[in-house]
N, CA, C and O atoms as a Tinker XYZ file with bonds, in Angstrom:
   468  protein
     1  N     -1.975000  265.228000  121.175000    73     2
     2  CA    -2.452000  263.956000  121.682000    64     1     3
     3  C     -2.380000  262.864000  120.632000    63     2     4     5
     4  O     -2.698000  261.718000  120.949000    81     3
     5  N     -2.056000  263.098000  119.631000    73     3     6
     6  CA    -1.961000  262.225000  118.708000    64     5     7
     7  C     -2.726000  262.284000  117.161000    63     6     8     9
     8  O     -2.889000  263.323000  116.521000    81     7
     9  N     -3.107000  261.060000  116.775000    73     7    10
    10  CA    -4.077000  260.642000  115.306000    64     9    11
    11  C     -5.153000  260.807000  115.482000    63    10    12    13
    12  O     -5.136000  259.954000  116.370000    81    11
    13  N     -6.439000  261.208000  115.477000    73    11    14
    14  CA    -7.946000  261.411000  115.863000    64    13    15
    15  C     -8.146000  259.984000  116.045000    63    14    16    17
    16  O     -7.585000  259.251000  115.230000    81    15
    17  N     -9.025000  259.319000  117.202000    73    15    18
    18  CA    -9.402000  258.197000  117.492000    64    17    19
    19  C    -10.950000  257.799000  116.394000    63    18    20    21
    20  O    -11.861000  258.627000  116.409000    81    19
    21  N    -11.079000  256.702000  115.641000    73    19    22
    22  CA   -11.997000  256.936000  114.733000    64    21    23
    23  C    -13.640000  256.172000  115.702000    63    22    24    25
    24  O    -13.689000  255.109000  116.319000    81    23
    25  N    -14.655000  257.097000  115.511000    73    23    26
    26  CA   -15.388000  256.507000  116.355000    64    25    27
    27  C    -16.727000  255.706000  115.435000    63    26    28    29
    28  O    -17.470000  254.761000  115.699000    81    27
    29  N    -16.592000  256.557000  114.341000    73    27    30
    30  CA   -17.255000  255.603000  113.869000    64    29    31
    31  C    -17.713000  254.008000  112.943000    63    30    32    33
    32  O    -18.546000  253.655000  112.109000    81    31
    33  N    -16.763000  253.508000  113.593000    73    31    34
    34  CA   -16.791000  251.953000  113.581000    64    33    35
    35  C    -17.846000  251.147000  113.836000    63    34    36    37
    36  O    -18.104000  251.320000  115.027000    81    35
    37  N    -18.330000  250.643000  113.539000    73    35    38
    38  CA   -19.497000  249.306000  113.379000    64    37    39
    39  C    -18.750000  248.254000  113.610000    63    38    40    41
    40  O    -17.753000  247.752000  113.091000    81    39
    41  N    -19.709000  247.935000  114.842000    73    39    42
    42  CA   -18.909000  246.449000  115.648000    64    41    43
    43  C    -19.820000  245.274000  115.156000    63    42    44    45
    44  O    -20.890000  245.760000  114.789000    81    43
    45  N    -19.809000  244.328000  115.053000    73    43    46
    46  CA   -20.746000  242.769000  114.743000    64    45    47
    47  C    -20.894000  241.972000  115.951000    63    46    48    49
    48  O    -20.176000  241.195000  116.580000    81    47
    49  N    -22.177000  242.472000  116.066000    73    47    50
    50  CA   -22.774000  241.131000  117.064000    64    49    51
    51  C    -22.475000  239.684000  117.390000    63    50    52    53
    52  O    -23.515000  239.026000  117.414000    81    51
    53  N    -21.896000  239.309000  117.527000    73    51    54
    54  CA   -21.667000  237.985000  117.767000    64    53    55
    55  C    -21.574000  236.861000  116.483000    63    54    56    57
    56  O    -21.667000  235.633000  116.499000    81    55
    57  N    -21.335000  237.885000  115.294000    73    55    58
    58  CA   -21.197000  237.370000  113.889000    64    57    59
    59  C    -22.717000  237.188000  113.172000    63    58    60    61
    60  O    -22.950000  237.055000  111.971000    81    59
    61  N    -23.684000  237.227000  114.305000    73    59    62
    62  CA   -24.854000  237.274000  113.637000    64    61    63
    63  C    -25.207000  237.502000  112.496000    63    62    64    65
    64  O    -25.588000  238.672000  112.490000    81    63
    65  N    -25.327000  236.993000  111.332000    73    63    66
    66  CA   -25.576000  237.456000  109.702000    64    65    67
    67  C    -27.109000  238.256000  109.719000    63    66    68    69
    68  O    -27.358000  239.308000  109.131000    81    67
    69  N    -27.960000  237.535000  110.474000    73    67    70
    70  CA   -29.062000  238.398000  110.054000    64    69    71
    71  C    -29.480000  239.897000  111.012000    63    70    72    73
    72  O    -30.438000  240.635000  110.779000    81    71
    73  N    -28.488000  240.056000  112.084000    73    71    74
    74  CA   -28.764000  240.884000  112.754000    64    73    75
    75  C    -28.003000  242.220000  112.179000    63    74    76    77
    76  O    -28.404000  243.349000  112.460000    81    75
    77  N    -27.021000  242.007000  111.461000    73    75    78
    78  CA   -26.442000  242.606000  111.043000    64    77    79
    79  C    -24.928000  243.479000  111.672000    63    78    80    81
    80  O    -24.001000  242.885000  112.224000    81    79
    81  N    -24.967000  244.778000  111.458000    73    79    82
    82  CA   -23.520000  245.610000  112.416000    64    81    83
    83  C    -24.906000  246.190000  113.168000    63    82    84    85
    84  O    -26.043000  246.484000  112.800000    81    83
    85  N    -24.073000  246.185000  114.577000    73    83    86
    86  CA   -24.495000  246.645000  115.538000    64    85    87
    87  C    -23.271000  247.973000  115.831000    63    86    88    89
    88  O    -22.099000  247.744000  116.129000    81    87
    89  N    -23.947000  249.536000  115.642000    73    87    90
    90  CA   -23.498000  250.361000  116.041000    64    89    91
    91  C    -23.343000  250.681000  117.404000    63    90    92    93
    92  O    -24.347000  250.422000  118.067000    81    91
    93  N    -22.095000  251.318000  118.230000    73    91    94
    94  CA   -21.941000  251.498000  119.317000    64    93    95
    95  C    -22.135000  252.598000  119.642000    63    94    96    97
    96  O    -21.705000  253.320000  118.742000    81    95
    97  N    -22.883000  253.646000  121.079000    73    95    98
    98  CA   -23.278000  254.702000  121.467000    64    97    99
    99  C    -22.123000  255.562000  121.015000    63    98   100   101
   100  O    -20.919000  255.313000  120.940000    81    99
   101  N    -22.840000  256.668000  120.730000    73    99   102
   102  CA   -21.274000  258.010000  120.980000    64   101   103
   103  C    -20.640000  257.730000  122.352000    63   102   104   105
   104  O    -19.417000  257.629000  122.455000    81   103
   105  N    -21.443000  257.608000  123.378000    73   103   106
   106  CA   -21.121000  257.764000  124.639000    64   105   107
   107  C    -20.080000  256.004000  124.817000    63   106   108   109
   108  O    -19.168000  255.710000  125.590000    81   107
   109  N    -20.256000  255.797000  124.536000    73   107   110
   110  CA   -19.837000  253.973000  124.817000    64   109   111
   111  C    -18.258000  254.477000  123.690000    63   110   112   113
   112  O    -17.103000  254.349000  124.096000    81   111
   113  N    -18.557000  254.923000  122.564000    73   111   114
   114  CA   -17.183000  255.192000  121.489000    64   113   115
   115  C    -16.151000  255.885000  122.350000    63   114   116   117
   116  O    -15.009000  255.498000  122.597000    81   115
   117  N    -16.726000  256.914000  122.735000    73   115   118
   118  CA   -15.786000  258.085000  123.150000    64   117   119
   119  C    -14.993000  257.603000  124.846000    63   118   120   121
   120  O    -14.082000  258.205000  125.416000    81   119
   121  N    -15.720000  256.352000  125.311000    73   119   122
   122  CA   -15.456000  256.074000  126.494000    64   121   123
   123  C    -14.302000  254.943000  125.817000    63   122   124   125
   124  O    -13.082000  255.058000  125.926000    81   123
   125  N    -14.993000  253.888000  125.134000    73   123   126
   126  CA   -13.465000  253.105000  124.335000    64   125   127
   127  C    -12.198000  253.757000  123.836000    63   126   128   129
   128  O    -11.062000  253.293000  123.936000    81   127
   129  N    -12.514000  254.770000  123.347000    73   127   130
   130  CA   -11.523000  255.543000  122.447000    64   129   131
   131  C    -10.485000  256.205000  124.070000    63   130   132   133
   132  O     -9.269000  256.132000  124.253000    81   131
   133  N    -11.113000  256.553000  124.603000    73   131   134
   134  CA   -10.491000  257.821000  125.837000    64   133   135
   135  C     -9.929000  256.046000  126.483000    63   134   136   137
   136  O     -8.707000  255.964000  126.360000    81   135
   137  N    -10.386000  255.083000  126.931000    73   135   138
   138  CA    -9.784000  253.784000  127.277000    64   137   139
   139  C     -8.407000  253.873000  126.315000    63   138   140   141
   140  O     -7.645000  254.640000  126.904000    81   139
   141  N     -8.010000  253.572000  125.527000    73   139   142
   142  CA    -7.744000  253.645000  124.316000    64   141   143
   143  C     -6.075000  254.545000  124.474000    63   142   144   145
   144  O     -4.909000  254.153000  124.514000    81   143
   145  N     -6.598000  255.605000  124.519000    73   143   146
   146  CA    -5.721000  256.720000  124.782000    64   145   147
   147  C     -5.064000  256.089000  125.947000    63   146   148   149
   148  O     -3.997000  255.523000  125.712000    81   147
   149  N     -5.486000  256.085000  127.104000    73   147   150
   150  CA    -5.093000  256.231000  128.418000    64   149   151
   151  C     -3.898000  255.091000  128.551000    63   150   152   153
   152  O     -2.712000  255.200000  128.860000    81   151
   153  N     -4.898000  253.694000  128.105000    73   151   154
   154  CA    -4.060000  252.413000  128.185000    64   153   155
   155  C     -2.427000  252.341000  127.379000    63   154   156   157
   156  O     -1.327000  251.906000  127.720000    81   155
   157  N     -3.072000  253.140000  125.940000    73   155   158
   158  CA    -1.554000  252.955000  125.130000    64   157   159
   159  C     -0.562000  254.112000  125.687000    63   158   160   161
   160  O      0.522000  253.919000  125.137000    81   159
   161  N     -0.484000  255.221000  126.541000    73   159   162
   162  CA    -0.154000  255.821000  127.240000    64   161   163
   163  C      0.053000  257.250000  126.219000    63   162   164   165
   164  O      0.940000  258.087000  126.387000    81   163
   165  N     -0.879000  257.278000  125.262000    73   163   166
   166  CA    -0.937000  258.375000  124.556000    64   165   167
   167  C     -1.565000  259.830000  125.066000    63   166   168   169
   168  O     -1.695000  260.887000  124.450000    81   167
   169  N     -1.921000  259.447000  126.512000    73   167   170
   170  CA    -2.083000  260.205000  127.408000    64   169   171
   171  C     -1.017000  259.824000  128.727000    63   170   172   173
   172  O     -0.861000  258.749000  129.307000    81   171
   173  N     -0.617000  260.631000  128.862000    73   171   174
   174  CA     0.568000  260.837000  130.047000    64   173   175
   175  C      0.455000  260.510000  131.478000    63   174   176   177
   176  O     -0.023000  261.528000  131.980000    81   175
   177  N      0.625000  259.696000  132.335000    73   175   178
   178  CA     0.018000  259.429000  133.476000    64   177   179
   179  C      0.207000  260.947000  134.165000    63   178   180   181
   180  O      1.284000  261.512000  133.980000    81   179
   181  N     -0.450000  261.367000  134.667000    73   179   182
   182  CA    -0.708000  262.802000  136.044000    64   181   183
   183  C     -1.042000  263.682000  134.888000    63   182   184   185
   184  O     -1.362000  264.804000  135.282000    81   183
   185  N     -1.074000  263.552000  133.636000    73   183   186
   186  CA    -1.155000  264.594000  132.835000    64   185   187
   187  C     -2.851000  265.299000  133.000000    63   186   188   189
   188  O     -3.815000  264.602000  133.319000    81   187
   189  N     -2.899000  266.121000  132.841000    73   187   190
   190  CA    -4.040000  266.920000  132.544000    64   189   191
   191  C     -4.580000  266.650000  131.476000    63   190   192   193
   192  O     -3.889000  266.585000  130.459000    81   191
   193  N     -6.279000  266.371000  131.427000    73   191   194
   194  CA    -7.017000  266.463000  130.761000    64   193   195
   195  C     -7.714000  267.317000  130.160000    63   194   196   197
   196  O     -8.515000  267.771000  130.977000    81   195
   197  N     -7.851000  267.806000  129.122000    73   195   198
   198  CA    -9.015000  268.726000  128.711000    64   197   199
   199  C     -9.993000  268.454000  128.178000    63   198   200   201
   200  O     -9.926000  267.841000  127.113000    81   199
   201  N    -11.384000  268.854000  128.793000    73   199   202
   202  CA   -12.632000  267.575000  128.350000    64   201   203
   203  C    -12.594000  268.661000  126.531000    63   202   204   205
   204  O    -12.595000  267.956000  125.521000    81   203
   205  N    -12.572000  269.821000  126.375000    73   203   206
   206  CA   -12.252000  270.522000  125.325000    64   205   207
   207  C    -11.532000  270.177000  124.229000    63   206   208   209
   208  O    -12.070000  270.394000  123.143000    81   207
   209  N    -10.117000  269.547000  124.244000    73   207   210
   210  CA    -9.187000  269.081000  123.479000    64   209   211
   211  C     -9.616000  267.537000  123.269000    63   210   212   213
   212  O     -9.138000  267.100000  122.222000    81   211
   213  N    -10.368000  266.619000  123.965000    73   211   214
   214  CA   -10.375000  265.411000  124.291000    64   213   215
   215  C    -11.683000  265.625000  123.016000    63   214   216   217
   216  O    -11.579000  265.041000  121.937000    81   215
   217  N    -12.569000  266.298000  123.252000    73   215   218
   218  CA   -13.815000  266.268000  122.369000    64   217   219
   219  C    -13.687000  266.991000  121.157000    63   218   220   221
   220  O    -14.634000  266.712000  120.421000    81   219
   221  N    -12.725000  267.992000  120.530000    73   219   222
   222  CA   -12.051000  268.370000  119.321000    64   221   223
   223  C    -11.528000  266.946000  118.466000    63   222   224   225
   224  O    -11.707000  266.416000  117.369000    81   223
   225  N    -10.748000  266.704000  119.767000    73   223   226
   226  CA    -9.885000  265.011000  118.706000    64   225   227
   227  C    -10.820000  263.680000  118.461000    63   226   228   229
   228  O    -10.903000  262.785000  117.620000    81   227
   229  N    -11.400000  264.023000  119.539000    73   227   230
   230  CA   -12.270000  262.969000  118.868000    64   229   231
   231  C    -14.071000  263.178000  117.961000    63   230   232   233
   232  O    -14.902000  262.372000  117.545000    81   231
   233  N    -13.995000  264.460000  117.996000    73   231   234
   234  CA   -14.966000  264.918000  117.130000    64   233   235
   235  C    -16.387000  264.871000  117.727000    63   234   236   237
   236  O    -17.410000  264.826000  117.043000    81   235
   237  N    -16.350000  264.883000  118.881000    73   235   238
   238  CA   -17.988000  264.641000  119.514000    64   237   239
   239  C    -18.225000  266.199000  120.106000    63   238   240   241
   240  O    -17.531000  267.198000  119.916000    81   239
   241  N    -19.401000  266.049000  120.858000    73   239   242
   242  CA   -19.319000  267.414000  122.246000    64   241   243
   243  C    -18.515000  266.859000  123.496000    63   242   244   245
   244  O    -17.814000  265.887000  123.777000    81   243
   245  N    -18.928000  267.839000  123.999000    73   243   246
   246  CA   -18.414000  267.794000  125.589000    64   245   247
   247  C    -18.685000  266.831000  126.392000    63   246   248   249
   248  O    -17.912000  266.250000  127.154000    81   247
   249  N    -20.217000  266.590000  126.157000    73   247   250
   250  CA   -21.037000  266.032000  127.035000    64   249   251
   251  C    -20.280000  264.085000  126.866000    63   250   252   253
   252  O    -19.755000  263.350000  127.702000    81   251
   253  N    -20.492000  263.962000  125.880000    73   251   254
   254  CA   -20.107000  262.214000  126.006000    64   253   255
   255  C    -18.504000  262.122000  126.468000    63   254   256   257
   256  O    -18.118000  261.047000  126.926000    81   255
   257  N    -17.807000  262.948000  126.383000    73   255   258
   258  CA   -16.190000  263.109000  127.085000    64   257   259
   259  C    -16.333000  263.430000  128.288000    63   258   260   261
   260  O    -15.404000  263.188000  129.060000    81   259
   261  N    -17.781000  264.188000  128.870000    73   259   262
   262  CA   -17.468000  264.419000  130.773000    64   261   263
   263  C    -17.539000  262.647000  131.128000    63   262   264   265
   264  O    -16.650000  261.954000  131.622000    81   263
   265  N    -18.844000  262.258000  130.707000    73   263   266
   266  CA   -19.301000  261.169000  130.920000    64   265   267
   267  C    -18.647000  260.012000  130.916000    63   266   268   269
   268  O    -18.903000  259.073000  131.669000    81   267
   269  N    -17.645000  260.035000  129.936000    73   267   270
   270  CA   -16.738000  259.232000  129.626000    64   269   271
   271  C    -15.320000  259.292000  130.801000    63   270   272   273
   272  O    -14.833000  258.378000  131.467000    81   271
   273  N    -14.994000  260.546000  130.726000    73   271   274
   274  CA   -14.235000  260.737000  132.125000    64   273   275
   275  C    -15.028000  260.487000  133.331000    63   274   276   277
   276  O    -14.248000  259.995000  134.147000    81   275
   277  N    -16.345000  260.597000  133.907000    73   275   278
   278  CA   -16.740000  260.544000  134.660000    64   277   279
   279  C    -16.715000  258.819000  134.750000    63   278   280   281
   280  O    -16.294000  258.541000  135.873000    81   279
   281  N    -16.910000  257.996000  134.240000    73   279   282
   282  CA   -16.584000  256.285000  134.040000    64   281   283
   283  C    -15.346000  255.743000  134.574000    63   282   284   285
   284  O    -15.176000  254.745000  135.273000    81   283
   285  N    -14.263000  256.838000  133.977000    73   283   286
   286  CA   -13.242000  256.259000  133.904000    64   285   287
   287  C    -12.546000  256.654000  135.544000    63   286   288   289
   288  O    -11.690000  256.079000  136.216000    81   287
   289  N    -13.326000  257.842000  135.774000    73   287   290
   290  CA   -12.976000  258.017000  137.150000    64   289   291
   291  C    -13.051000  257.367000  138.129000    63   290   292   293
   292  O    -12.207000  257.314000  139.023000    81   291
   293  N    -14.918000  256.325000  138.027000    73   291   294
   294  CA   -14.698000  255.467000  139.035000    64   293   295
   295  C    -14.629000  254.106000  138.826000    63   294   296   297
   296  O    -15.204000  253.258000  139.509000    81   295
   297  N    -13.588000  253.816000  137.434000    73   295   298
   298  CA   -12.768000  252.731000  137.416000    64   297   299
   299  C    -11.187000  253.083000  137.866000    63   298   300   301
   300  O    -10.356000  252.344000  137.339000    81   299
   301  N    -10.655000  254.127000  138.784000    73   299   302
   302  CA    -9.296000  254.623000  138.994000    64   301   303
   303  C     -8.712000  254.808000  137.633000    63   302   304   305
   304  O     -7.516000  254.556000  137.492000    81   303
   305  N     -9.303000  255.152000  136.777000    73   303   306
   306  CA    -8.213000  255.320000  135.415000    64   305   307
   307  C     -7.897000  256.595000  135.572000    63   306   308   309
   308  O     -6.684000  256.788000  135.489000    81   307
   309  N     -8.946000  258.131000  135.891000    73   307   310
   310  CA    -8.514000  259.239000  135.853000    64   309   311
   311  C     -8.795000  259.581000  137.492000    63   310   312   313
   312  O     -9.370000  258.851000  138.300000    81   311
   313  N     -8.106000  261.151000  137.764000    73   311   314
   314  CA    -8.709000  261.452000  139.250000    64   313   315
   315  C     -8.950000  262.751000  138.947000    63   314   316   317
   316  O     -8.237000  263.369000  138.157000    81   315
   317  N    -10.241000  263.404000  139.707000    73   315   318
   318  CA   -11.077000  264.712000  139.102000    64   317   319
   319  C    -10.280000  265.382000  140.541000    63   318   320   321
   320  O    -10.277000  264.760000  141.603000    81   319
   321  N     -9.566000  266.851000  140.365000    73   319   322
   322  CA    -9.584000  267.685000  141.142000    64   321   323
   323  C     -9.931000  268.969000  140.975000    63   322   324   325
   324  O     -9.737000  269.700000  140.004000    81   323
   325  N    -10.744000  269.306000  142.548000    73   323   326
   326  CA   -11.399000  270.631000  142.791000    64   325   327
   327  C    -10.514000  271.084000  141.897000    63   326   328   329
   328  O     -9.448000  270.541000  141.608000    81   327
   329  N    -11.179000  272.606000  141.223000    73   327   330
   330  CA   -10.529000  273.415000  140.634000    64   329   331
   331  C     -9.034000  273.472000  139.779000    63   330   332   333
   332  O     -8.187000  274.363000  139.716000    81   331
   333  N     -9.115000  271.872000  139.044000    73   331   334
   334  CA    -8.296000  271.380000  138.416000    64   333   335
   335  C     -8.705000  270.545000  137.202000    63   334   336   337
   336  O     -8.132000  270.452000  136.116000    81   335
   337  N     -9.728000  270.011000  137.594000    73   335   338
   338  CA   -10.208000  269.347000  136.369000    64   337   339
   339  C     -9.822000  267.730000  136.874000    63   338   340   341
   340  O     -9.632000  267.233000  137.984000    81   339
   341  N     -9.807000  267.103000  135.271000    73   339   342
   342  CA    -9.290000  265.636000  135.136000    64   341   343
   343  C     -8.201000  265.628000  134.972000    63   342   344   345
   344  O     -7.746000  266.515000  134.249000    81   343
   345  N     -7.396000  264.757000  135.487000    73   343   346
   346  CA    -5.901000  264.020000  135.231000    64   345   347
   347  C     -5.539000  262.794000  135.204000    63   346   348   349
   348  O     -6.074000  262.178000  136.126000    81   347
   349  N     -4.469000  261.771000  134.177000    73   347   350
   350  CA    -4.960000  260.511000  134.178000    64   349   351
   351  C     -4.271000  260.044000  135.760000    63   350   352   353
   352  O     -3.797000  260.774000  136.630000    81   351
   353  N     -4.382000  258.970000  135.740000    73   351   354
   354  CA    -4.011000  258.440000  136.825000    64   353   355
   355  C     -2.597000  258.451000  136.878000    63   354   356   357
   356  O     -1.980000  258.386000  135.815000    81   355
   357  N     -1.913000  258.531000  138.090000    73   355   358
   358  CA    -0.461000  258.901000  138.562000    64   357   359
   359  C     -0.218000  256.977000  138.112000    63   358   360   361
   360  O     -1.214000  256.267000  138.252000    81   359
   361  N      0.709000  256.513000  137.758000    73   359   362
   362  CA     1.462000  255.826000  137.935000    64   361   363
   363  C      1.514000  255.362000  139.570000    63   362   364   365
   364  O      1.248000  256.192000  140.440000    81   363
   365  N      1.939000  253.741000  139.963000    73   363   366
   366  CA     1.702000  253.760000  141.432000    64   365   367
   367  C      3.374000  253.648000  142.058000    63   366   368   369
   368  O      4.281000  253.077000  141.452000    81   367
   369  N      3.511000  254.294000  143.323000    73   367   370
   370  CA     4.576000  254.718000  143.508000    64   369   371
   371  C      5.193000  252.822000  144.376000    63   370   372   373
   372  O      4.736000  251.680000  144.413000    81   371
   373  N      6.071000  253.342000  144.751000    73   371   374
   374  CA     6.903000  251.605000  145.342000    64   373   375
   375  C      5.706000  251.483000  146.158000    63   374   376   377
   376  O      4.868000  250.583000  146.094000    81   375
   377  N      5.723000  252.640000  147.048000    73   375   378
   378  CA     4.522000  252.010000  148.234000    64   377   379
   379  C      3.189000  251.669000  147.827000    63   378   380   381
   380  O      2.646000  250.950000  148.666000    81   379
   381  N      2.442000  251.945000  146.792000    73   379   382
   382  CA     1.688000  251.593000  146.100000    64   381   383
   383  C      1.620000  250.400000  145.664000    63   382   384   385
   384  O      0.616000  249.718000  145.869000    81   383
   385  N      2.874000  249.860000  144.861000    73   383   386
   386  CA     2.888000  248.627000  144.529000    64   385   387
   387  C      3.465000  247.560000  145.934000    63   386   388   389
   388  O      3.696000  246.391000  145.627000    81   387
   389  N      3.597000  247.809000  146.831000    73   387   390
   390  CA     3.884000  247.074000  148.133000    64   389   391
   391  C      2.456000  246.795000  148.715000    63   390   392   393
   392  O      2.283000  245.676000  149.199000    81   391
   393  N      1.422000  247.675000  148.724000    73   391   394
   394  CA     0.373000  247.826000  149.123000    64   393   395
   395  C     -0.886000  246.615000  148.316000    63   394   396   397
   396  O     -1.822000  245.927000  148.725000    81   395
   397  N     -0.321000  246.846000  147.188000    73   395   398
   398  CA    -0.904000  246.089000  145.843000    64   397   399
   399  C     -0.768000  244.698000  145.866000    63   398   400   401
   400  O     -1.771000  243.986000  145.862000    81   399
   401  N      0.617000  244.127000  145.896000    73   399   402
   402  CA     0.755000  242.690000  146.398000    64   401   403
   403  C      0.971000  242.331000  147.789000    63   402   404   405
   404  O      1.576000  241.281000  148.009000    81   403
   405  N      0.504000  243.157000  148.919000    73   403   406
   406  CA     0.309000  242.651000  150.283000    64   405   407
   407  C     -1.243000  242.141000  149.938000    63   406   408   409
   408  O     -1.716000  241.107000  150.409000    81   407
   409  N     -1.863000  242.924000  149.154000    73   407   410
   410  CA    -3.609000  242.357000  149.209000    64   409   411
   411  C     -3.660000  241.343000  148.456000    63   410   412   413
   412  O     -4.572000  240.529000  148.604000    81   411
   413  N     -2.561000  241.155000  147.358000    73   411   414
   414  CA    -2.699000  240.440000  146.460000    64   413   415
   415  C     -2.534000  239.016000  147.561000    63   414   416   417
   416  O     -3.474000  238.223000  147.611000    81   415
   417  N     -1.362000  238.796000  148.357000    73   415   418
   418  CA    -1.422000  237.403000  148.955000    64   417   419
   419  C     -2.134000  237.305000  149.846000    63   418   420   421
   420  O     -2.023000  236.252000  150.473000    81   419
   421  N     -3.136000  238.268000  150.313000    73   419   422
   422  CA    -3.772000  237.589000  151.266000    64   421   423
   423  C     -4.923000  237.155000  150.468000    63   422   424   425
   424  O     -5.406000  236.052000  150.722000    81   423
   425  N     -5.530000  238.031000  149.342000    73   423   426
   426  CA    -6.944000  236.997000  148.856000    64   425   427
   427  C     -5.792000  236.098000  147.647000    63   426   428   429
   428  O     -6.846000  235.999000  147.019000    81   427
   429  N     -5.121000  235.658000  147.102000    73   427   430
   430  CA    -5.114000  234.745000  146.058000    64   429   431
   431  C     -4.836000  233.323000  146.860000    63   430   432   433
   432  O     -5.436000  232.367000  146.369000    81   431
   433  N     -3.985000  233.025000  148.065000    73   431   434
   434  CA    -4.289000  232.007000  148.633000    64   433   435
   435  C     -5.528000  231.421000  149.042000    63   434   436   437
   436  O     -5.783000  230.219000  148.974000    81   435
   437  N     -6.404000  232.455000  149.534000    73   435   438
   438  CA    -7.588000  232.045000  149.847000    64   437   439
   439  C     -8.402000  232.224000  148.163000    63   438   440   441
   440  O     -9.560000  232.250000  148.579000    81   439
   441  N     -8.477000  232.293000  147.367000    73   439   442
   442  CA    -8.963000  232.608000  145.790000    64   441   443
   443  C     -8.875000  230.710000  145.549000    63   442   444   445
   444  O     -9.724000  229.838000  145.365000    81   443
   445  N     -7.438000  230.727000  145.669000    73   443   446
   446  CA    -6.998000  229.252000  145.296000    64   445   447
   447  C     -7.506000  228.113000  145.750000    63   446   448   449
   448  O     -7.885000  227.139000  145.099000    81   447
   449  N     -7.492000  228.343000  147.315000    73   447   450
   450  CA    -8.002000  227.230000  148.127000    64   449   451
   451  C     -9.617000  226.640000  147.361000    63   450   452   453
   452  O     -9.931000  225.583000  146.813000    81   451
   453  N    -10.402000  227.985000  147.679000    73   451   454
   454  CA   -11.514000  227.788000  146.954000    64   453   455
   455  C    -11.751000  227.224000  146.184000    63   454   456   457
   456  O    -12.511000  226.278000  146.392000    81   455
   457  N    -11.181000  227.497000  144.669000    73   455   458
   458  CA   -10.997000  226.956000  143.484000    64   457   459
   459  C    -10.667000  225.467000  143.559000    63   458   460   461
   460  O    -11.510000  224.766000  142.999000    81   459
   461  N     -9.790000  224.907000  144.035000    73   459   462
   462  CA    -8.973000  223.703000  144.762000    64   461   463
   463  C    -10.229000  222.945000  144.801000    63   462   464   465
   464  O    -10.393000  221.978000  144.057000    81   463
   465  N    -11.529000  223.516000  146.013000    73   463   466
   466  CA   -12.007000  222.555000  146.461000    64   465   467
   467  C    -13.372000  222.020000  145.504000    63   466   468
   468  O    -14.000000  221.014000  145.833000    81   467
C-alpha cells in the first residue's frame, strides 16, 4: 500500500499563537490518512480492504480504521460487503456518469436561477 501515512502531525488552530497546536483525534488521523489513500488512488478503486493491513500501516488498532471505514462508507468512498468486508469504491461506469450529469442539469439551472435572483 505504500509509505506509512504519518499520523502524528499537529495541526494549528487558526494560527492562534496563544492557543497553541491543536492535536487531531486518532480517529479523525486515521480517517484523513485512509481519505488520503483513497483520493491519491494509492488504494485501487474495487480493491479490497483490510481493516488489518490498513491499521499495521498506519500504526493504530483496528478500532479507529473500522470507524474510519465506517465514515467513509457513508460518504460513498468505500462499499461494505456481506461476507466480504470493505472495498474502495468502483470507479463510475458510462451509465453512472450519464446518470451523474442528468441530475447535474436539472438542479444547477435551478441552483443558478436562485443565485441570479
Amino acid at each position: 500500500m505504500g509509505d506509512p501515512v504519518p499520523l502524528t502531525r499537529a495541526a494549528t488552530a487558526n494560527g492562534s499563537a496563544s492557543r497553541g497546536p491543536v492535536r487531531t483525534s486518532v480517529r479523525e488521523s486515521v480517517f484523513q490518512a485512509l481519505m488520503a489513500l483513497l483520493m491519491g488512488h494509492a488504494l485501487e478503486p474495487a480493491a479490497k480492504l483490510s481493516i488489518d493491513g490498513l491499521a499495521r500501516e498506519l500504526g493504530v488498532s483496528q478500532t479507529p480504521v473500522r470507524e474510519a471505514l465506517a465514515r467513509c462508507e457513508s460518504e460513498g468512498l468505500v462499499v461494505r460487503r456481506p461476507d466480504v468486508g470493505y472495498l474502495a469504491a468502483p470507479l463510475l461506469d458510462q451509465a453512472g456518469l450519464h446518470d451523474l450529469y442528468d441530475i447535474r442539469l436539472l438542479l444547477e439551472p435551478a441552483a443558478a436561477e436562485r443565485a441570479a435572483r
